[in-house]
C-alpha positions in Angstrom: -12.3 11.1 5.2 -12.6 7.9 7.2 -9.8 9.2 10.3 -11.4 13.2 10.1 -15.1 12.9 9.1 -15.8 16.0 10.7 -13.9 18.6 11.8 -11.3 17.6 14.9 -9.6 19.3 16.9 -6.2 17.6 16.2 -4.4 14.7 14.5 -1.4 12.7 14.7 -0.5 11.5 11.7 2.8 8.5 11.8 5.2 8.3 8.6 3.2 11.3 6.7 6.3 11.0 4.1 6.2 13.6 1.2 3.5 15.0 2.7 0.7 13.8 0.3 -2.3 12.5 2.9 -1.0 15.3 5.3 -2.1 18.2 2.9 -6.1 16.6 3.2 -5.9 16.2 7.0 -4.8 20.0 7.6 -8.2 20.7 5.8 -9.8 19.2 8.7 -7.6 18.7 11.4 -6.8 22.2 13.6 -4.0 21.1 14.3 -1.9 18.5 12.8 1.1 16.7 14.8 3.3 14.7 11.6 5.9 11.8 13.3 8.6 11.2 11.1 11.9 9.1 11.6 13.5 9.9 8.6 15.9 13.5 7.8 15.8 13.3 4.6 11.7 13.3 4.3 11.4 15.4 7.8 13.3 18.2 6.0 11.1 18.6 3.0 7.7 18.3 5.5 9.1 21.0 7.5 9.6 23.4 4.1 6.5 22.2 2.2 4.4 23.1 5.6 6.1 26.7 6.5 4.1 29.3 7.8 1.2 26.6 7.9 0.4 27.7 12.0 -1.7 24.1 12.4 1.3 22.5 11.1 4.0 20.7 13.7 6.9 18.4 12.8 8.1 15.6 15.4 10.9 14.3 14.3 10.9 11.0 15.9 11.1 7.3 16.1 6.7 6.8 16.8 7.5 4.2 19.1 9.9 6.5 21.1 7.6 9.5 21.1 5.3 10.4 23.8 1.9 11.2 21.7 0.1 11.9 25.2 1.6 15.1 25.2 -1.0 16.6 22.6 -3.8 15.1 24.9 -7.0 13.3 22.7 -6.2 13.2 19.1 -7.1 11.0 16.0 -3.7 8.8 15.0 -3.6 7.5 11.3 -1.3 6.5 8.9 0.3 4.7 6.2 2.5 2.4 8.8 5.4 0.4 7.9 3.9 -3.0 7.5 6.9 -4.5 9.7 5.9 -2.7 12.8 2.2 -2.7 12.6 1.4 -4.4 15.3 3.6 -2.6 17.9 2.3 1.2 16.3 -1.2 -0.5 16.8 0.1 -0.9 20.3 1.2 2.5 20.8 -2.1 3.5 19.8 -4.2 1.7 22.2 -2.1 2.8 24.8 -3.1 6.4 24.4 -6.2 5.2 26.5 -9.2 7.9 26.7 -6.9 10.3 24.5 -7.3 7.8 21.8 -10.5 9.4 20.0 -10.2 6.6 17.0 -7.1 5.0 14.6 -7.3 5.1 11.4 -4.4 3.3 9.7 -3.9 1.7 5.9 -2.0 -1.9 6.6 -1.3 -5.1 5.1 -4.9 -6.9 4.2 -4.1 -10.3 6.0 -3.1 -8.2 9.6 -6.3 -6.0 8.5 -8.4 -9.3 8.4 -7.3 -10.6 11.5 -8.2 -7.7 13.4 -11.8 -7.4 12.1 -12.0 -11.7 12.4 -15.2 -13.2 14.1 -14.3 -16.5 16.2 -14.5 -19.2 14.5 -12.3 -18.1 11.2 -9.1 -18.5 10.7 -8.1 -14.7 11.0 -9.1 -14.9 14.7 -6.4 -14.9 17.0 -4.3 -13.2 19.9 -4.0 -10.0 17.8 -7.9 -10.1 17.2 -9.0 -10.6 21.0 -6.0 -8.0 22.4 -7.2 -5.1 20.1 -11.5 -5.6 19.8 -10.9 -6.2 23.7 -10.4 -2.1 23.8 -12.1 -0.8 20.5 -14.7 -1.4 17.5 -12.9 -2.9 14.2 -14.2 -1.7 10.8 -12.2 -2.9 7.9 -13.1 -0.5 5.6 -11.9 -1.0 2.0 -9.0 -2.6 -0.1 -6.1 -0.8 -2.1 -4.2 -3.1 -4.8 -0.5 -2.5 -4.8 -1.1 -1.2 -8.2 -1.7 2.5 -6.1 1.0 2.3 -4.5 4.8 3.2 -5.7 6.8 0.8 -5.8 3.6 -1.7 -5.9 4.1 -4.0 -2.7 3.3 -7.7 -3.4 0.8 -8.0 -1.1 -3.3 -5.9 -0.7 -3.6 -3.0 1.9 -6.7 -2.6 3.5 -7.5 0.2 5.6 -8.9 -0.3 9.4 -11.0 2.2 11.6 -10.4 1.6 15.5 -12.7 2.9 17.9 -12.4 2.5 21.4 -15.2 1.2 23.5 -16.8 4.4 25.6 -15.8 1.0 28.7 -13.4 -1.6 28.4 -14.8 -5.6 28.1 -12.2 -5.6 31.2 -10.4 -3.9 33.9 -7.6 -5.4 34.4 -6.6 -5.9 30.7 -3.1 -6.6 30.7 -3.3 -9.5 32.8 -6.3 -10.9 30.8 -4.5 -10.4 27.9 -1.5 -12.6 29.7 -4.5 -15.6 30.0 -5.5 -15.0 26.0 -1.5 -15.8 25.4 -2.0 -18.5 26.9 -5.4 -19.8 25.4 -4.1 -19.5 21.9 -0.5 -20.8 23.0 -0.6 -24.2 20.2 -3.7 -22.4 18.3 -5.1 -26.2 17.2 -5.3 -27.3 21.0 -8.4 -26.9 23.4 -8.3 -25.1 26.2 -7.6 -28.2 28.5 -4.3 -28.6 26.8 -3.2 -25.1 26.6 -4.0 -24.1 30.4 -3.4 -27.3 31.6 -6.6 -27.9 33.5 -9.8 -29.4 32.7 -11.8 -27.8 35.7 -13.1 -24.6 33.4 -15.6 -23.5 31.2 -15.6 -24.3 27.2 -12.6 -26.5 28.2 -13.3 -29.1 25.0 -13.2 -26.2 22.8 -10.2 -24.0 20.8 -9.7 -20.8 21.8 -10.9 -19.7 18.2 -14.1 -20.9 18.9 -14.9 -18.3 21.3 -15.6 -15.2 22.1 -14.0 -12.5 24.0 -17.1 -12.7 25.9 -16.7 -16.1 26.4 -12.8 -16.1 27.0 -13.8 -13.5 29.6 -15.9 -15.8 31.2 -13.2 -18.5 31.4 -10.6 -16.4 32.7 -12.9 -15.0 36.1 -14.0 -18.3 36.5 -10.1 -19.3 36.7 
């Protein structure tokens, strides 16, 4: 499996639902951490999974929860598309307990993540998450698999975080990127207001997180 290729030593899986993807990850996982928000499915987790001793049920809003507790862990999921990017978020913010993420998401936030500069899938979201870890894009899934079929393509993502950071202090680089791809279709110049920097003719699109890295120390 592409979250639990080899053994590990636990997982956190968000919005496990019936249980269906949970049931392959307790194969591999030794111990298995399911978030759910919802009664209704929590209740049929917690009988489905009795007696299971690697088994444990949070019943919890994800972005409430503190995951740190369990110390380093693989997070996946099937996330609500609505709140990707914040569960993303609360992902990343695990820091070194973060061994990877694993998560099955809608295809067009999946493409931005894995963009190169230069395509129109690069962006904010691109820079603030390959800033911290490796992006693999690693297959498609029609809505046809899914049920009800959504109307758009899933695509599942592998995030692995860099063994160092591109940066130390991240959030307030992440603060300048804001700001380089404030009007997306404007250079540099126009979105930091100043002409007195590197690459300052080109879009922030153009470049890469090297390279908007080098902008911001020169600032």
């Amino acid at each position: 499996m592409s979250a639990c290729p080899d053994e590990t030593s636990l997982c956190i899986e968000i919005g496990p639902g019936p249980g269906a993807l949970t049931e392959c990850l307790l194969e591999r996982a030794h111990k298995l951490v399911a978030v759910e928000l919802d009664p209704r499915l929590a209740a049929g987790l917690r009988e489905k999974f009795a007696g299971n001793p690697r088994f444990e049920l949070l019943e919890a809003n994800v972005l409430d929860a503190d995951l740190a507790q369990f110390g380093p862990a693989v997070v996946c999921g099937n996330i609500p598309y609505y709140i990707t990017s914040p569960i993303i978020e609360k992902a990343l913010s695990l820091g070194p307990n973060l061994i990877r993420a694993v998560f099955l998401i809608q295809k067009e936030v999946a493409d931005r993540l894995a963009a190169q500069p230069g395509s129109r899938d690069y962006g904010y979201l691109t820079v603030a998450v390959q800033t911290l870890c490796t992006v693999e894009r690693l297959f498609v899934v029609k809505p046809a698999a899914f049920r009800p079929p959504p109307k758009v393509d899933s695509a599942v993502v592998r995030l692995t975080p860099r063994p160092e950071p591109l940066i130390d202090d991240y959030p307030r680089f992440m603060r300048f990127a804001s700001a380089c791809f404030r009007q997306k279709r404007k250079t540099l110049r126009n979105n930091l207001g100043t002409a007195d920097i590197p690459y300052a003719s080109h879009r922030a699109e153009q470049l890469s997180i090297a390279q908007l890295i080098e902008v911001y120390r020169g600032i």
